[in-house]
C-alpha positions in Angstrom: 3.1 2.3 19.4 0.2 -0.2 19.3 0.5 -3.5 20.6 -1.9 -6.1 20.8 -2.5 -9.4 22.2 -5.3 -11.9 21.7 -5.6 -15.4 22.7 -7.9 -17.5 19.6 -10.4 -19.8 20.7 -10.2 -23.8 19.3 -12.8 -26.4 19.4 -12.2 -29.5 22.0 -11.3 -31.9 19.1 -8.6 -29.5 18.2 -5.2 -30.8 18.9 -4.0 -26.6 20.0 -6.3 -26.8 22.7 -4.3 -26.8 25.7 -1.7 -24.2 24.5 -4.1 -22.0 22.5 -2.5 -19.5 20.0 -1.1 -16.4 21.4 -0.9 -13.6 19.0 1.6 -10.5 19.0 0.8 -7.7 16.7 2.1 -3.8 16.9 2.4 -1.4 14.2 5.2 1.3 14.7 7.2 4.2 12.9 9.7 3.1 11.1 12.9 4.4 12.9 15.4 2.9 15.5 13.9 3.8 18.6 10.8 2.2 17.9 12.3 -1.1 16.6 13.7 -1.2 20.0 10.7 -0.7 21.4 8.9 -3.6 19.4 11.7 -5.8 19.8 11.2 -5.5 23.7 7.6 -5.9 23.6 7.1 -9.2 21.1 10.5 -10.6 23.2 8.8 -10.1 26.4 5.2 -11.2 25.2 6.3 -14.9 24.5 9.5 -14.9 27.1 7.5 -17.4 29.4 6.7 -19.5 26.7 10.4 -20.3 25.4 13.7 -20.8 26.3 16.5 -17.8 26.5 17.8 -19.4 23.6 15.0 -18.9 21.5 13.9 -15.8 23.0 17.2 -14.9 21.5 17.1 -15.9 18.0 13.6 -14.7 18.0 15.0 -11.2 19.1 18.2 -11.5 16.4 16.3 -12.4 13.6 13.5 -9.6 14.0 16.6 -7.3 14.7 18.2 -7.9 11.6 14.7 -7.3 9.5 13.5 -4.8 11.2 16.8 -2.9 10.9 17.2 -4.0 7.5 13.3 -2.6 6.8 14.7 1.0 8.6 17.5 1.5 7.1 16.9 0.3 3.3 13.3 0.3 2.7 12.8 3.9 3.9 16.3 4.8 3.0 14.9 7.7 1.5 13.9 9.1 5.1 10.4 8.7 4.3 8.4 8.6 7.0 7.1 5.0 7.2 5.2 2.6 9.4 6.3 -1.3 10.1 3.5 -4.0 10.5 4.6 -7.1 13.0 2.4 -9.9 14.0 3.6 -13.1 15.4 1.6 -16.2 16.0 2.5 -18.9 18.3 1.0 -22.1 17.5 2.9 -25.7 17.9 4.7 -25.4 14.7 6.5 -22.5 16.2 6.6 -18.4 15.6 5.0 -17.6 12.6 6.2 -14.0 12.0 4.7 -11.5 9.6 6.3 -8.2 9.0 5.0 -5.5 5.9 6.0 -2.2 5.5 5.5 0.3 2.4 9.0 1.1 1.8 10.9 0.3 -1.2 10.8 -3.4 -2.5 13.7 -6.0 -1.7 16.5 -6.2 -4.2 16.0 -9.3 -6.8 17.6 -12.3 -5.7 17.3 -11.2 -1.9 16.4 -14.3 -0.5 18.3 -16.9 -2.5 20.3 -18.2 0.4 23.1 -16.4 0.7 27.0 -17.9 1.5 29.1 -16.5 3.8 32.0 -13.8 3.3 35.3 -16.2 3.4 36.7 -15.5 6.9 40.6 -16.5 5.4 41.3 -12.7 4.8 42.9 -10.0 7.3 41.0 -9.4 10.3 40.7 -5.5 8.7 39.2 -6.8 5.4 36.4 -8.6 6.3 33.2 -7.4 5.2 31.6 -4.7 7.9 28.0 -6.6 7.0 26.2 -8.9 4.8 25.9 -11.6 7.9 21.8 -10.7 8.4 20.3 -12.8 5.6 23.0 -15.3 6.2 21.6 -15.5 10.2 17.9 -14.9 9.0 18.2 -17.8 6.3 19.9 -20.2 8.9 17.3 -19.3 12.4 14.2 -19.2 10.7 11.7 -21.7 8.0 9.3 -21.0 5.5 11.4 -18.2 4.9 8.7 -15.9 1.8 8.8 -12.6 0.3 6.8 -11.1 -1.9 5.4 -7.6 -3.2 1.9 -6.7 -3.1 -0.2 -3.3 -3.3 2.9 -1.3 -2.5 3.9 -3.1 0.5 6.5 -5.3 1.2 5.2 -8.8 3.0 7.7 -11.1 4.5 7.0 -14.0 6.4 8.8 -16.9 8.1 9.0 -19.1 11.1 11.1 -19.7 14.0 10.9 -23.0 14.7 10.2 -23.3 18.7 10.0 -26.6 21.1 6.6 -27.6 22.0 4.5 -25.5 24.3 4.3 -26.3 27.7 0.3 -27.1 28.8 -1.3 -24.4 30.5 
């Protein structure tokens, strides 16, 4: 796995100045071991920077993509590789992710409604929650399809950074 971080440089008029940017980025093989391994490493890279909460729905929404990106997109059992990069800035995590798997289905991110819980306990739907939690944790929420890859992008909206 490849991970990389890089702090950006900003000019002294430039409001960022004090917090900087700090940038996450690892490209890894597209199977559940390494997802686990990513979602460690771009948890633990901004942990000091936000609160448990968010370092939560940080780590459940790149779980449910990343997941979603394993077991769909290379449903086939291609081998395949997953791109992340996030960026933190003061609007938040900007997050990034592209792989070359299959594209999403049409209609994928419309915002989705949730099963109706008024059924047995026994009937209720084993999934179909992720885009329902991805829709409602994160902003900016855009897919598209270009070159053969998949591109996805959205951000997590985070508190201001603290100075450092």
């Amino acid at each position: 796995m490849l991970a990389e971080q890089a702090q950006v440089r900003t000019s002294e008029s430039d409001p960022r100045r004090k917090v900087g940017r700090d940038i996450f980025h690892s490209r890894f093989s597209a199977e559940p071991h390494a997802v686990r391994g990513a979602l460690r490493a771009s948890v633990a890279r901004f942990a000091r920077q936000i609160s448990p909460e968010e370092a939560g729905a940080l780590e459940l929404v790149l779980a449910e993509v990343l997941n979603n990106i394993v077991e769909h997109s290379y449903a086939g059992g291609s081998d395949g590789v997953i791109s992340l990069s996030i960026v933190r800035d003061l609007s938040g995590l900007s997050c990034a992710v592209s792989d070359d798997g299959i594209p999403l289905p049409e209609g994928c991110l419309a915002p989705p409604c949730l099963p109706s819980a008024a059924v047995a306990t026994a009937q209720l739907p084993e999934g179909g929650f992720g885009w329902y939690l991805i829709h409602d944790l994160t902003q900016d929420l855009g897919y598209r399809r270009d070159g053969g890859q998949n591109l996805l992008a959205f951000r997590l909206p985070i508190g201001v950074p603290e100075s450092r």
